[in-house]
Each structure stands twice: as structure tokens, then as C-alpha cells.
C-alpha positions in Angstrom: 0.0 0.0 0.0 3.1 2.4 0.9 4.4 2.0 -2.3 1.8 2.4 -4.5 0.7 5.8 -2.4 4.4 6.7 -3.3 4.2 6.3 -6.8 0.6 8.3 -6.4 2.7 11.2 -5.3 5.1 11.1 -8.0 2.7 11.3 -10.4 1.2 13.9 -8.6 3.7 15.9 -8.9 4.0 15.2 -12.6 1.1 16.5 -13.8 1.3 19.6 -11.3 4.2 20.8 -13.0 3.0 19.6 -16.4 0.0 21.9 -15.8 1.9 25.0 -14.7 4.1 24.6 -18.1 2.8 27.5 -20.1 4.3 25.6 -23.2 1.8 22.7 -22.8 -1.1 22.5 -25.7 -4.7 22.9 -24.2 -5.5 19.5 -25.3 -2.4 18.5 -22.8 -3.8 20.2 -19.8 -7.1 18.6 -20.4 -5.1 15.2 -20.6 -4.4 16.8 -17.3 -6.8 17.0 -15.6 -8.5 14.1 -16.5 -5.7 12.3 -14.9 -5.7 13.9 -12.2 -9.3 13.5 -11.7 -8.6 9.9 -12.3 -6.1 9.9 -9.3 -8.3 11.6 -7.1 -11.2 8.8 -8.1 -8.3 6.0 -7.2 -7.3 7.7 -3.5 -11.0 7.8 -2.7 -11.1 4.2 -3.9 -7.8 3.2 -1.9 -9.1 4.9 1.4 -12.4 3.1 1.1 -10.5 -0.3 0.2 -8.4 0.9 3.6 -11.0 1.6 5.7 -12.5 -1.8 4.7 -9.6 -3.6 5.6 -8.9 -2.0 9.0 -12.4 -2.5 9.7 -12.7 -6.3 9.1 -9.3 -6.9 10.7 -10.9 -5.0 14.2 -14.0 -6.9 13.8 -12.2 -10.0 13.5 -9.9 -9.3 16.2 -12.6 -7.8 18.5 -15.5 -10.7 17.9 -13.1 -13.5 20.0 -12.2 -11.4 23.5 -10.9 -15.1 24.8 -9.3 -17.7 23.1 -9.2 -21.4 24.6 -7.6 -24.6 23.7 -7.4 -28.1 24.4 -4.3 -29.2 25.5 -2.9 -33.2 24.6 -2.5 -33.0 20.5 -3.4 -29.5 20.7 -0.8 -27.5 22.4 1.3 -30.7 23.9 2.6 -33.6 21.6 3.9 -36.5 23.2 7.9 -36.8 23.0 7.9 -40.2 22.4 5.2 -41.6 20.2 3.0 -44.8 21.8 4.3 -47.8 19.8 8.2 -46.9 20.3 6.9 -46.4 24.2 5.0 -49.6 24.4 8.1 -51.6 23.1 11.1 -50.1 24.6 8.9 -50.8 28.2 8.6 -54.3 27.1 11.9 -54.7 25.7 13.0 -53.4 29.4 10.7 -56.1 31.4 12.5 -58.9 28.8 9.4 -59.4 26.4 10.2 -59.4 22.5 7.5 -58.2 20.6 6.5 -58.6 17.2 5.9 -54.5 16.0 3.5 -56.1 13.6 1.4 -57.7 16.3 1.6 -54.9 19.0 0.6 -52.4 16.1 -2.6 -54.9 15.5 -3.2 -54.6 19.4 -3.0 -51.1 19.5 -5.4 -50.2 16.5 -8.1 -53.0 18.3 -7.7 -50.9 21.5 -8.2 -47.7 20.1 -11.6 -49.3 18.6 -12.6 -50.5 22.3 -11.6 -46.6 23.7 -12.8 -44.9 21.1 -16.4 -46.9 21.4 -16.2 -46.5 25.2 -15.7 -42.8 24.7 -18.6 -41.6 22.6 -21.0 -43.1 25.5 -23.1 -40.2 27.0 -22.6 -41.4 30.3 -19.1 -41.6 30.2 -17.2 -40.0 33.4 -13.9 -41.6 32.6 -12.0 -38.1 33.0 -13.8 -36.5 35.8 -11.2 -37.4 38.6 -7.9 -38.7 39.4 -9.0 -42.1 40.3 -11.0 -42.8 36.9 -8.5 -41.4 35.0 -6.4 -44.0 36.4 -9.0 -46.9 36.1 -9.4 -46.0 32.6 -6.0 -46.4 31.8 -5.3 -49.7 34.0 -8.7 -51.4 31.7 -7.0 -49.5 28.7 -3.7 -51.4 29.4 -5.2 -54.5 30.4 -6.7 -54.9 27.0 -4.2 -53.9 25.2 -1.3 -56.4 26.5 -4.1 -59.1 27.1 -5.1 -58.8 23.0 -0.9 -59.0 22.7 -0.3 -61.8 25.1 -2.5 -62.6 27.8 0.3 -64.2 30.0 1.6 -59.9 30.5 1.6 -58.8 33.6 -0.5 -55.9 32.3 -1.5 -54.0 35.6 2.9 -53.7 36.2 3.3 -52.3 32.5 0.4 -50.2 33.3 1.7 -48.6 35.8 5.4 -47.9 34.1 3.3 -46.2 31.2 0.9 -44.0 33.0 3.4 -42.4 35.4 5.9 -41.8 32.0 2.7 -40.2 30.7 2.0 -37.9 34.4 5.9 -36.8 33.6 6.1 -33.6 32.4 9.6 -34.7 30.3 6.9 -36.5 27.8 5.2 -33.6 26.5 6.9 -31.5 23.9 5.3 -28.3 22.1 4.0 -27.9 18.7 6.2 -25.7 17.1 2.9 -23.3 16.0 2.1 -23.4 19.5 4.7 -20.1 21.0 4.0 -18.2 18.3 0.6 -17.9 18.6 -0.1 -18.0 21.9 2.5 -14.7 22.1 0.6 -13.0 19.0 -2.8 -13.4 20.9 -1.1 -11.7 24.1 0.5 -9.1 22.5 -3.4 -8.4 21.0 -5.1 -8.1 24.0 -6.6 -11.5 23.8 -7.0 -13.3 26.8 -5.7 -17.1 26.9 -7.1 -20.4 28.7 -7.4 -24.2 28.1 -10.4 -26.9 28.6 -8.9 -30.4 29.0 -9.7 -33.5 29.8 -6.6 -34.4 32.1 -5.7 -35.5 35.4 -4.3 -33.3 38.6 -0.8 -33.4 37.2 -2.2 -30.4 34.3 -0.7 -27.6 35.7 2.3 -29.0 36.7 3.2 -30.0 33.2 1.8 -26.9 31.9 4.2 -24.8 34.4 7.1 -27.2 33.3 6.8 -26.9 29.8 6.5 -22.6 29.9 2.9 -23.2 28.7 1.5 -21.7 32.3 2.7 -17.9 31.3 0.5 -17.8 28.4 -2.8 -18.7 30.2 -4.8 -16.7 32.2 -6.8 -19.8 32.8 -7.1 -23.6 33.5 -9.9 -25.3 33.1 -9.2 -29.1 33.6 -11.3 -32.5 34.2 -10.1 -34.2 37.6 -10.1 -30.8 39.1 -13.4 -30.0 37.7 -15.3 -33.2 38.5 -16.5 -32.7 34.7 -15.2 -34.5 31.4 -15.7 -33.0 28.2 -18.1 -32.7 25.8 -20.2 -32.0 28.8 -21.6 -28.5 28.9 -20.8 -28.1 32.9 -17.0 -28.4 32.2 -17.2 -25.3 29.2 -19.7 -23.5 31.5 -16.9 -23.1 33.7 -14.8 -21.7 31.2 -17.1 -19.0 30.2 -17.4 -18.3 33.8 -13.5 -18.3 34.2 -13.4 -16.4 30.7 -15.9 -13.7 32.4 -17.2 -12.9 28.9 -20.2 -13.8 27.5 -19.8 -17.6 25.1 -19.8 -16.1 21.5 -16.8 -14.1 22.3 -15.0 -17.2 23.0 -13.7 -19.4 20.5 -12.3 -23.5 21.7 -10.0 -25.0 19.8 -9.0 -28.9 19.8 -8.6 -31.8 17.9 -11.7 -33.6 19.0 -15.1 -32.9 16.8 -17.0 -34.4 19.6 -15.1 -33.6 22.7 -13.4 -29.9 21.3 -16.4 -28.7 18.6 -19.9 -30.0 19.8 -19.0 -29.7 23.7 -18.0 -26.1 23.3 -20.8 -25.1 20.8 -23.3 -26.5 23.5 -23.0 -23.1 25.4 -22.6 -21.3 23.1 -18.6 -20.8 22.9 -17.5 -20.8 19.0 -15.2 -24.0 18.1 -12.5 -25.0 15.5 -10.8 -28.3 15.1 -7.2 -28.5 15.0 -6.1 -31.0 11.8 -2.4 -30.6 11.3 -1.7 -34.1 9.5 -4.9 -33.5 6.8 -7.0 -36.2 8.4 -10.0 -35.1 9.3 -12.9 -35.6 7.5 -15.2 -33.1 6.0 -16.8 -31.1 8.4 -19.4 -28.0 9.7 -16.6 -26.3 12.0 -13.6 -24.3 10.4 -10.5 -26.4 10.4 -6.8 -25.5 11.1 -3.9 -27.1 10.0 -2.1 -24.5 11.6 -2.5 -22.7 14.8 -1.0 -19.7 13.3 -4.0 -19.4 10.9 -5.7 -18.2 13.3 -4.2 -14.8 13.3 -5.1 -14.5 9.7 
């Protein structure tokens, strides 16, 4: 825009003295003068595409006063993915597994949680203690599909305290970036997530904690996503009304449709393209959402 207002004053400055030049043929000036009536048409035009602009970035930037996220796959990425976890804790406890086998028991597992999890009655992330029975039946079925002679309730316990360790969460490399835009605009920052007590810790421990001006999490709660209690308390933490929040997560039941039941806005995070077609706006990015 600088640029072309630039060459706008060259021109200007052009005609001005083209016009003043008593040597100049009539027909000349009235060249003129139509081009300078042009320009001024074009610098009405350019302050109304302006004013246009400015005023769609302030709506945009004004019409979300809080931003919330979810936290695991949204903000936090596990260090060490499940498969290479899973084996290098057997391999430690002297059990050889075939990768093509414990792949097979992993995808079954993931039917039985993901089944188990789309249940409206489901309180499996509403305290500390079914948190942790969720993930003793989650282990149990896994390493009893692999080999039922497993001691699964000892590997259980190795994996869910490497997974309460902050060490195992890395950030997404969008995450910083974003989260520091929306501070430096005013926007105020929180996260809904279904997680156990050991949330803030690993949010403090991973420099996530000085972004937030909230924390909203399950076991504290006593609510699990996609219930409407656990976003209600959000927009009560948010102290704004719920369309001038906006949720983000990677969950279309859990992220989208729990935070649309108060009214919040939603958008699913999608960074590996996998997500199907869908009514919310999707992300690959966070860093779109400054666009």
C-alpha cells in the first residue's frame, strides 16, 4: 500500500508541474486534468479499500475477546510416540515383541476406547481415580489382545506415570508463536482439557502456564468434556459472554460440539490432513488463526 501511495505522489507531482508549463497545448492540460481526476477517483477508492480492511481486521480481532484450547495434540505432543513407548517398556521387562502384532493390538484398543468414549454417560476423565482406572482397563486390553500371559496392571503402571511426567510432552512448534501474538493483541488465553491433577504441573514445566490466564481441567473440575458443565466453567472463568470465546481442539465431539453447546464458538485443529469433511472451520495451523 506504501508503495503504490508513493508512486501516487510522483505522479502527482508530474502532472502539477505539467500543468503550470505555459508551453503545454490545451488538449495536454485537459489530458491533465482528466488524470488527475482519475487519481483523485483511485485515492478515494484506496481509502475506502483501507478503511474496509482495517475494519474487518478490528471486527475479527474484536469478535473473539478469549481464546481457549485443548491441551494433549493441541498444544502438547507427546515426545515419544505410543508404539516406540510400548516396546522399549517391554523390551526393558525382557518381552520381545513382534511390531506387527503390537501395532494390531494397539489399533483394536483404540476401537474398544474410542467406542467407550462416545457413550453419554461416560465420566472416565472427571477425577484422578477414573482417570487412572481407565487407563489400568486400557492397558489391560491392550497387553491381554498381545499376550494374555503380560503382567498388564505392572506395564500399566510404568506407562501411566511416564505419561503424568512432564519430560513426555513437547510443544507444537505453532504453538509459542501464537499463543505470544494473541497476548501481544489483548486477547485473553485459557485451556479446557480432559486431564488429570498433574495439568498444571506439566503446563508450568513446559513454559505453557505464562501464556494462560486460565485452567480449566477434568479431575479438578469433576466434569469431562463434551459436557456443557465443564465449558460453563470456562465461560465463567473467561468472564465474557460464550460467543466471544472461541475453543480449539482436535476432537469434533469432545473440542467442537462440547464447546458449541454453550454457546462458545469452536475450531478443530487438523495438522496431519485427516479429518474428514466437516461443519466447523478447520486448522492445520494454529498460526492461521491470526489470519
Amino acid at each position: 500500500m506504501g508503495d503504490v501511495y508513493s508512486q501516487k505522489q510522483r505522479i502527482f507531482r508530474l502532472a502539477h508541474t505539467n500543468i503550470k508549463n505555459k508551453n503545454q497545448k490545451s488538449n495536454h492540460l485537459t489530458s491533465d486534468f482528466c488524470f488527475l481526476r482519475c487519481m483523485s477517483l483511485f485515492d478515494e477508492m484506496l481509502t475506502s479499500i483501507s478503511y474496509f480492511l482495517l475494519s474487518t481486521f478490528y471486527f475479527e480481532l474484536c469478535m473473539y475477546l478469549v481464546v481457549c484450547f485443548d491441551v494433549g495434540f493441541t498444544l502438547l505432543d507427546e515426545r515419544t510416540d505410543a508404539h516406540t513407548l510400548i516396546s522399549a517398556v517391554l523390551t526393558e521387562v525382557g518381552h520381545d515383541i513382534d511390531a506387527t502384532a503390537l501395532r494390531a493390538a494397539q489399533q483394536a484398543t483404540g476401537r474398544w476406547y474410542h467406542q467407550r468414549y462416545h457413550t453419554l454417560d461416560n465420566g472416565d476423565w472427571s477425577s484422578d481415580a477414573a482417570i487412572r482406572a481407565l487407563w489400568l482397563q486400557f492397558y489391560e486390553h491392550l497387553f491381554t489382545t498381545l499376550d494374555p500371559r503380560l503382567d498388564h496392571a505392572m506395564l500399566a503402571d510404568r506407562l501411566i506415570s511416564h505419561y503424568e511426567t512432564p519430560a513426555n510432552w513437547q510443544i507444537f512448534p505453532d504453538v509459542l508463536p501464537t499463543l505470544a501474538t494473541l497476548r501481544e493483541r489483548g486477547v485473553r488465553i485459557g485451556v479446557v482439557s480432559d486431564w488429570s491433577s498433574t495439568l498444571r504441573p506439566i503446563l508450568h514445566s513446559t513454559g505453557l502456564s505464562r501464556y494462560l490466564d486460565f485452567v480449566v481441567g477434568s479431575a479438578d473440575s469433576g466434569y469431562a468434556k463434551p459436557l456443557s458443565d465443564l465449558y460453563r466453567l470456562a465461560v465463567d472463568r473467561a468472564q465474557v459472554p460464550a460467543h466471544q470465546i472461541i475453543h480449539i481442539g482436535d476432537s469434533y465431539y469432545a473440542d467442537v460440539l462440547g464447546a458449541r453447546a454453550v454457546g462458545m464458538d469452536a475450531a478443530l485443529i487438523d495438522r496431519h490432513h485427516r479429518a474428514p469433511r466437516t461443519d466447523c472451520r478447520v486448522l492445520h495451523d494454529l498460526r492461521e488463526l491470526l489470519e
